[in-house]
C-alpha positions in Angstrom: 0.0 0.0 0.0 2.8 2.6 0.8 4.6 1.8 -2.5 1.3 2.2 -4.2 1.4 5.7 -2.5 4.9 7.1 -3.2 4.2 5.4 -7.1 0.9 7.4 -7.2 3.2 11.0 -5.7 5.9 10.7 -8.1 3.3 9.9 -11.2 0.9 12.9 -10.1 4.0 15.1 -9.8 5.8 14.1 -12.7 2.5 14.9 -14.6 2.1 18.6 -13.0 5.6 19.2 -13.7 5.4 19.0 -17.5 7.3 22.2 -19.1 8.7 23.1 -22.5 11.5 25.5 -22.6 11.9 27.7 -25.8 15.8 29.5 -26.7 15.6 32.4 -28.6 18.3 33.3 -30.2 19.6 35.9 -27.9 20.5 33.5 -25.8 17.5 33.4 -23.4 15.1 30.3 -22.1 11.8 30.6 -21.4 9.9 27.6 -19.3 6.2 27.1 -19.9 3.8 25.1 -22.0 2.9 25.8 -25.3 -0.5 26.7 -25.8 -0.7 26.9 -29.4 1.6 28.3 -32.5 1.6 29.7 -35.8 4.0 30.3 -38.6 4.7 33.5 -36.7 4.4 33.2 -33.2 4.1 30.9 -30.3 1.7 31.5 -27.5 2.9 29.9 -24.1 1.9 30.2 -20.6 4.7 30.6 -18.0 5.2 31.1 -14.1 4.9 35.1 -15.1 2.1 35.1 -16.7 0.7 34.6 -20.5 3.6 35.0 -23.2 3.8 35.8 -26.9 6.9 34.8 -28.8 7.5 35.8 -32.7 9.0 32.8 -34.4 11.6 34.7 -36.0 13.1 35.2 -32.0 13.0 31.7 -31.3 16.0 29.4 -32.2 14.8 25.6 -30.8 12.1 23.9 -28.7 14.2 22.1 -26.4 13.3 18.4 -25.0 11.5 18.5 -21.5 14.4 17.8 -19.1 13.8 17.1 -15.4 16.5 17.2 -12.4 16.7 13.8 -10.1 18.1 14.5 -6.8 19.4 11.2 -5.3 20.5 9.9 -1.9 24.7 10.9 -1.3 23.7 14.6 -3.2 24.0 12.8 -6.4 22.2 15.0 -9.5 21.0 13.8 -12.8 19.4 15.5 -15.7 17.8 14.1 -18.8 14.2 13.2 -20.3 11.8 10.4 -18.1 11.4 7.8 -20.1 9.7 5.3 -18.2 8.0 5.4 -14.2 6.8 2.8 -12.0 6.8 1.2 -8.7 9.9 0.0 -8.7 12.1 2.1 -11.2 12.7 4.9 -13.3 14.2 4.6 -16.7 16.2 8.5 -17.9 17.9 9.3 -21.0 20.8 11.4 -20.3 23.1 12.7 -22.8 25.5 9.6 -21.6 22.7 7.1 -22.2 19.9 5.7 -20.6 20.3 5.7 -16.7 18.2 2.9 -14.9 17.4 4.0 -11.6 16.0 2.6 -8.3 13.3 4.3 -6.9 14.0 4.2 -3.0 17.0 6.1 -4.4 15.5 9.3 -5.4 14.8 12.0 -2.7 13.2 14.4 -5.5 12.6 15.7 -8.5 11.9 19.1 -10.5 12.1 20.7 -13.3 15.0 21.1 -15.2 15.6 24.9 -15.8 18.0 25.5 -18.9 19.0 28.9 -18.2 22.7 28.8 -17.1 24.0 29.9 -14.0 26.3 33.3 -14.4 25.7 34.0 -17.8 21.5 34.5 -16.9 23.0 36.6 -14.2 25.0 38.4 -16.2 22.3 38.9 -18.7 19.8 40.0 -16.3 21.6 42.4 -14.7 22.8 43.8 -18.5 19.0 44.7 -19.2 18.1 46.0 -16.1 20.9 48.5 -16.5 19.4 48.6 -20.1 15.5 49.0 -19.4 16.7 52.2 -16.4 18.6 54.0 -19.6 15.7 53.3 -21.6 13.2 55.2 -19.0 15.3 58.0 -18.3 15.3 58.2 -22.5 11.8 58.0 -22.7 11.8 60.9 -19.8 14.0 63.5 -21.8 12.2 62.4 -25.2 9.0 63.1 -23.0 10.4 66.9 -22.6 11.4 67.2 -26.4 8.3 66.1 -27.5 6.5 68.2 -25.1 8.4 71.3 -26.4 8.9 71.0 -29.8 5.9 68.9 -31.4 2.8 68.8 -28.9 0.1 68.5 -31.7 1.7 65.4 -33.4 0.5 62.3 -33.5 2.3 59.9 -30.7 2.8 56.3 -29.4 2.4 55.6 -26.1 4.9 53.3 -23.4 4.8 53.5 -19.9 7.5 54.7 -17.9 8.3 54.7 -14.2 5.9 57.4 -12.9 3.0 55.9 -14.5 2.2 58.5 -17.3 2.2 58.0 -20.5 4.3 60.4 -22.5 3.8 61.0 -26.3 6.7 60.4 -29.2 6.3 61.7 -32.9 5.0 58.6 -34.9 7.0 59.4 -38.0 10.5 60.7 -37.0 12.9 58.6 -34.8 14.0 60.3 -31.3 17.8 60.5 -30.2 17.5 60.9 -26.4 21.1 61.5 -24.1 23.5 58.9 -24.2 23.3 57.7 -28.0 20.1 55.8 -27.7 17.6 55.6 -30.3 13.7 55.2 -30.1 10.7 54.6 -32.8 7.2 52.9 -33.0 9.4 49.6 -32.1 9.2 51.2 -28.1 6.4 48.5 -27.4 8.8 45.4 -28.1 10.4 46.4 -24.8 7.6 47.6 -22.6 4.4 46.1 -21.6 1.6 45.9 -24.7 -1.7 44.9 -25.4 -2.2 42.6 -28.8 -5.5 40.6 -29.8 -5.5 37.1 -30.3 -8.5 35.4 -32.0 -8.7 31.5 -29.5 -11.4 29.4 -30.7 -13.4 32.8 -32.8 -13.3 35.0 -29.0 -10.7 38.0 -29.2 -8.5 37.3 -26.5 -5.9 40.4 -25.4 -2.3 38.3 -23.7 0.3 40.3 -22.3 3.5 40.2 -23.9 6.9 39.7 -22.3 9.8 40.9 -23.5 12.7 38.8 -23.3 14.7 41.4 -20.9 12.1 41.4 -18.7 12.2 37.7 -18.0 15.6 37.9 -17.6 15.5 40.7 -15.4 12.9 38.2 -13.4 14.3 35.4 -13.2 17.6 37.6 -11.9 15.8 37.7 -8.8 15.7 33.8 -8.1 18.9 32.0 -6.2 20.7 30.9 -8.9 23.6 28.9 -6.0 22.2 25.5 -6.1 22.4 25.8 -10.2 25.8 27.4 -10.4 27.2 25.0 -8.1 25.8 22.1 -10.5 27.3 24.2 -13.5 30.8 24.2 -11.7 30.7 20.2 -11.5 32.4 18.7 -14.7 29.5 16.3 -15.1 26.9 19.0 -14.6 29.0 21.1 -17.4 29.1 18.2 -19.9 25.5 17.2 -19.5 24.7 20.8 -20.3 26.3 20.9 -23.7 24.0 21.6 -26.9 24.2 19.6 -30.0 24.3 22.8 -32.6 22.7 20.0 -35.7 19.5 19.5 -33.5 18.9 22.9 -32.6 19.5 24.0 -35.7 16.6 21.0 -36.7 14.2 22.3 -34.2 14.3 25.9 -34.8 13.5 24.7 -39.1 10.4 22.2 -37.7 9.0 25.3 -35.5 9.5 27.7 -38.7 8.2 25.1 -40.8 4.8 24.1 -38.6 6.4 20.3 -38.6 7.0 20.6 -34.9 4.4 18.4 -33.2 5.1 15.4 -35.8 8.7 16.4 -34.8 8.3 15.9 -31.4 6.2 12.7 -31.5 9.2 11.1 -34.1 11.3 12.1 -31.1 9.1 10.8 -28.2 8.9 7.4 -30.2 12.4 7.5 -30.6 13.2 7.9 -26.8 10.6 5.6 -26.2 12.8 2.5 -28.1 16.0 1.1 -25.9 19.3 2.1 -27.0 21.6 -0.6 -28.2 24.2 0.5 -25.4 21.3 -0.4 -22.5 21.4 -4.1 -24.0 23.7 -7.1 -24.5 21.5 -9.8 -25.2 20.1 -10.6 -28.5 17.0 -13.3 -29.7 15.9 -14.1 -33.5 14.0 -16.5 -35.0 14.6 -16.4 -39.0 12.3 -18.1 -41.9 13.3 -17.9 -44.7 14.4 -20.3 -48.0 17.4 -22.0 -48.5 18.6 -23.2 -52.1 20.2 -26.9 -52.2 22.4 -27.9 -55.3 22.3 -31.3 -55.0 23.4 -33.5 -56.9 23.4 -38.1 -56.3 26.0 -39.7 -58.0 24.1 -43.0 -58.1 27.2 -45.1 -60.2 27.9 -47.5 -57.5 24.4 -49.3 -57.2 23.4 -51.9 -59.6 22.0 -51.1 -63.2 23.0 -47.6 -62.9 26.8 -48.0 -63.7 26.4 -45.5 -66.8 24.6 -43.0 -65.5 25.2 -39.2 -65.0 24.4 -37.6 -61.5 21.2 -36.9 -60.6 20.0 -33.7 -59.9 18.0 -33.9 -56.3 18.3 -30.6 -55.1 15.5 -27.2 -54.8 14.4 -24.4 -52.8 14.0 -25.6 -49.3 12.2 -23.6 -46.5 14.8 -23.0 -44.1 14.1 -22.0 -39.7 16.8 -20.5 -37.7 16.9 -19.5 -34.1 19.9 -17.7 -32.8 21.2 -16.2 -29.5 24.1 -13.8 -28.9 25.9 -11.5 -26.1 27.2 -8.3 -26.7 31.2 -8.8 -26.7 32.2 -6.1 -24.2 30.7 -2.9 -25.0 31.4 -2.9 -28.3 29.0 -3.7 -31.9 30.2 -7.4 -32.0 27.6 -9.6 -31.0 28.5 -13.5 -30.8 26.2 -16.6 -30.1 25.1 -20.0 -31.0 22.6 -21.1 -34.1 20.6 -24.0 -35.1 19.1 -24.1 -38.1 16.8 -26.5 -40.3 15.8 -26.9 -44.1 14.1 -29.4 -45.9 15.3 -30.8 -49.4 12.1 -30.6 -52.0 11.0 -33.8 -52.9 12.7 -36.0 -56.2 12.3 -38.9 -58.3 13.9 -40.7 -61.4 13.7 -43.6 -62.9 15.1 -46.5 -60.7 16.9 -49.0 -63.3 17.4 -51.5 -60.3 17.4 -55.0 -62.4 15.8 -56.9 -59.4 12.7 -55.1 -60.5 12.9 -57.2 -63.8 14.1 -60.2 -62.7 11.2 -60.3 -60.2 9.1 -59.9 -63.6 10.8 -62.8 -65.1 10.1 -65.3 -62.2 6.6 -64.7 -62.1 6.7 -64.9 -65.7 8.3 -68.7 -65.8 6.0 -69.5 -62.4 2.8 -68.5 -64.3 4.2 -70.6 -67.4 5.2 -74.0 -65.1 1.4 -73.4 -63.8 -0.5 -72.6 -66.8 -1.8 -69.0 -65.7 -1.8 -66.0 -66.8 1.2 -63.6 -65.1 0.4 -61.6 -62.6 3.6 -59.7 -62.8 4.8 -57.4 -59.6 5.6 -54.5 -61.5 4.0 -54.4 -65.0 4.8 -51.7 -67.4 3.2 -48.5 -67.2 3.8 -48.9 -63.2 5.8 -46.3 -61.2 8.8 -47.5 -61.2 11.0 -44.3 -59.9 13.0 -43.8 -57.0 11.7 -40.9 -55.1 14.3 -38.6 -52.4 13.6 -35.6 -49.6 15.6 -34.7 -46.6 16.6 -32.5 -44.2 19.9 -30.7 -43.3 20.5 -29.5 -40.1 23.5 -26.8 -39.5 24.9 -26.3 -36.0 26.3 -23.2 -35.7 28.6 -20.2 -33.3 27.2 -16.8 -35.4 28.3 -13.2 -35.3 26.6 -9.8 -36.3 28.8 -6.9 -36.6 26.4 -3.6 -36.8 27.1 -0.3 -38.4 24.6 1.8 -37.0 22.9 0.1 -34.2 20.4 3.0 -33.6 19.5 4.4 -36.1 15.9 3.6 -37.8 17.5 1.1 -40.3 20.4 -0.6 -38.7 22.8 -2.6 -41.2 25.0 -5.2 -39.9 27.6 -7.7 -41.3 26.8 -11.8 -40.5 29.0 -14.7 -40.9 28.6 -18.2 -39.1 30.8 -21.5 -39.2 29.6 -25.2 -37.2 28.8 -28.2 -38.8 26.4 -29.5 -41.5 24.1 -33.2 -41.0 22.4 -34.1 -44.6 20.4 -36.8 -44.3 18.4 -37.9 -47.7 15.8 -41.0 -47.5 16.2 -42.7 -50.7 12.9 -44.7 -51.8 13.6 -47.0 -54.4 10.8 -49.5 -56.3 12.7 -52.0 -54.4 14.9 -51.0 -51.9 15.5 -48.3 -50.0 18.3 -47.0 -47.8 18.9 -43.5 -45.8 22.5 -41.5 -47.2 24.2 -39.2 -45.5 26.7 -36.5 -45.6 28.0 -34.6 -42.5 31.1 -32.0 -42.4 31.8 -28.2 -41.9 29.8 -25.6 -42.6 30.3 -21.5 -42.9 28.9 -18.5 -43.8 29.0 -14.5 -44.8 26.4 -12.4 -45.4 24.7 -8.8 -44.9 21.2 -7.7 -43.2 19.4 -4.9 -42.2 16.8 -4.6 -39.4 14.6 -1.7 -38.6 12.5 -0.8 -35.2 9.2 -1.4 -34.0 9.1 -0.3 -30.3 10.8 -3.6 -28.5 10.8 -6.3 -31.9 12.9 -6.1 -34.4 12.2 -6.7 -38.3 14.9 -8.0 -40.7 16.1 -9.4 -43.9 19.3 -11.5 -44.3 21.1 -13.0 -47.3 23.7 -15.1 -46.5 26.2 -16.7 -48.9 27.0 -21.0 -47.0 29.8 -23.5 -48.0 29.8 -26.8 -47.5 31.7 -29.4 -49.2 30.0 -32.5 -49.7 31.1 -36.3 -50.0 30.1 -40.0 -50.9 27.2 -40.2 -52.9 26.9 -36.0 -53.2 30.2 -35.3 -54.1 29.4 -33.8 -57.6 27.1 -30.7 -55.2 27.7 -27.4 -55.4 29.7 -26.7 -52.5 27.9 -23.0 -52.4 24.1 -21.9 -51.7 22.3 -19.0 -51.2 19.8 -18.5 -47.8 17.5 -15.3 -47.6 15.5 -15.0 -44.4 13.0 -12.9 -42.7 13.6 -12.0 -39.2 12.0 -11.0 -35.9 14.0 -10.1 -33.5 15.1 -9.0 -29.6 17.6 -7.0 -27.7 17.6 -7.2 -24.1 
């Protein structure tokens, strides 16, 4: 019942604690949840209130990140993957972190924005936004003085009043700065916003201004973190998927974006596994051939040709060799030889014509002869080869969508063929070594694995088969496991 509890905490918090954090391209991150977006903006709700962002300002939608504080002051940072009872599965920028749940003391919300430099930031534009209102104080005097029947735009200042600025020319106040209709990016304005056919007015926030807010929070606990060389390195950006993001968010692709990336994180990395199932059907060409010289009324004969497609079933098991791309394991796999017949020249099937022949004569009856003409009178073959093998898969690009690997195999070969003469029949066999070399591909459906292999055997044969092909081809279909 208590684990039920603590499970039904950390599930309702997790839940709650849900965040998107958006970079613009100044640098800044802003924490909220993204109500809705356009081509041009992106409307988000955040701890100070309703925000309005202009795409153009916004460089990448960053992953939802949350911070696990665990027993010994340990800190780790990366996206939930999975939560239960019992364990929590994270993907941090080092890999997928497993981790026990009695182990965790809390967790929170990752915030993205980075220890001195937000500082620094925050206290740049607060020195920025008080040069700004003493501007807009002096420009309030020139304007008052010089142009008091023009047309204005209005911005608040720190009195409260609203002074008034020619619409059309730019004003220069002290200190070099210069100020136009473009005022209202930095102050507080009002802008309609049509949500579900109401007109809606959201405040917008400047970017300064949430830097200048989030200035005020304690920022220790997160510089310390930044000062650790782990905390540092988990922290680092990869420029390509930025770069990606900020082109799905321009592009309205986001959300499928995001989802291609949720499924993604969702599938087990290759590194978090080291065991490895498949079960392969597939079909399995036999050149066969039955040199059949050394029986009885076949002594001029060519080889027969006994061979076909066979349908071939593999199941295989490997370990990961260290931590490398080399997996190794054993194999055992079965085919069938198609079914074949000639024309069995055995001469015991005429001589057992003959003596019923001179018995019907020495009783004055008609022959009733064992194996008339116009009977079947051929010698019919199948069988089965069984390959015991040790396989290995060497894979190129274990994560990625389609993974392509190199194959090869070597064990030993049984053949067994049942030979069904009119007469007599026997069971021939050829046993010996076996290999292999081939190439496959596999792709990812959440846990199973799909695949196709081709794969190249040898196998030299002997006795009866030695006029074979030593070479045939196997393609296969696979479902497959890592664990």
């Amino acid at each position: 019942m208590k684990k039920s509890f603590i499970l039904a905490v950390f599930l309702c918090f997790f839940s709650l604690s849900f965040a998107e954090t958006v970079k613009l391209k100044d640098g800044t991150f802003i924490s909220g949840s993204i109500l809705s977006q356009t081509e041009y903006t992106i409307n988000m709700t955040t701890s100070y209130g309703p925000v309005v962002l202009n795409q153009r300002d916004v460089e990448a939608v960053l992953p939802d990140k949350h911070r696990i504080f665990l027993k010994g002051g340990t800190q780790l940072i990366g996206v939930i993957l999975d939560l239960d009872e019992f364990n929590m599965t994270l993907q941090t920028d080092e890999g997928v972190v497993n981790i026990d749940m009695p182990q965790i003391v809390s967790i929170e919300v990752y915030d993205y924005d980075q220890g001195n430099a937000a500082q620094r930031l925050a206290e740049e534009n607060q020195a920025r936004q008080a040069a700004l209102v003493a501007a807009a104080a002096a420009a309030q005097q020139v304007t008052l003085s010089t142009a008091p029947a023009a047309s204005a735009v209005s911005f608040p200042i720190a009195s409260g009043k609203t002074p008034s600025l020619p619409a059309t020319d730019a004003v220069e106040a002290q200190g070099g700065l210069t100020f136009d209709a473009d005022i209202d990016r930095v102050f507080d304005a009002q802008k309609a916003e049509v949500v579900n056919g109401q007109v809606q007015t959201v405040r917008e926030i400047s970017a300064a201004e949430i830097r200048a807010q989030r200035a005020a929070q304690q920022l220790s606990d997160e510089q310390a973190f930044l000062n650790s060389g782990s905390g540092a390195k988990r922290l680092q950006t990869d420029d390509a998927a930025i770069a990606q993001t900020a082109e799905a968010a321009r592009s309205g692709k986001l959300e499928e974006m995001r989802k291609a990336q949720a499924k993604r994180a969702k599938r087990p990395k290759d590194s978090a596994t080291d065991k490895y199932f498949a079960i392969s059907i597939g079909a399995q060409a036999h050149d066969l051939k039955l040199n059949n010289t050394e029986r009885a009324g076949f002594e001029n004969t060519e080889a027969y040709d006994i061979g076909g497609t066979g349908v071939r079933a593999e199941a295989t098991f490997m370990w990961r060799l260290k931590s490398s791309n080399l997996w190794i394991g054993p194999a055992l796999a079965i085919s069938n030889i198609p079914n074949a017949s000639f024309y069995d020249l055995d001469p015991a099937i005429e001589a057992a014509n003959e003596a019923e022949r001179q018995k019907a004569e020495d009783e004055g009856r008609e022959p009733n002869l064992p194996y008339p003409e116009g009977s079947d009178r051929d010698v019919s073959t199948s069988g089965q080869s069984i390959d015991i093998l040790v396989k290995a898969n060497y894979y190129f690009n274990p994560d990625d969508l389609f993974s392509f690997y190199l194959t090869a195999s070597g064990g030993y070969r049984m053949l067994s063929l049942n030979y069904r003469g009119v007469i007599n029949s026997e069971s021939l066999n050829s046993n010996g070594f076996v290999g292999s070399a081939g190439i496959g591909v596999e792709t990812h459906f959440d846990d199973l694995m799909l695949g196709l292999e081709v794969q190249e055997f040898f196998s030299p044969y002997s006795s009866e088969f030695k006029d074979s092909s030593s070479a045939n081809l196997v393609a296969s279909l696979k479902f497959s496991w890592k664990f």
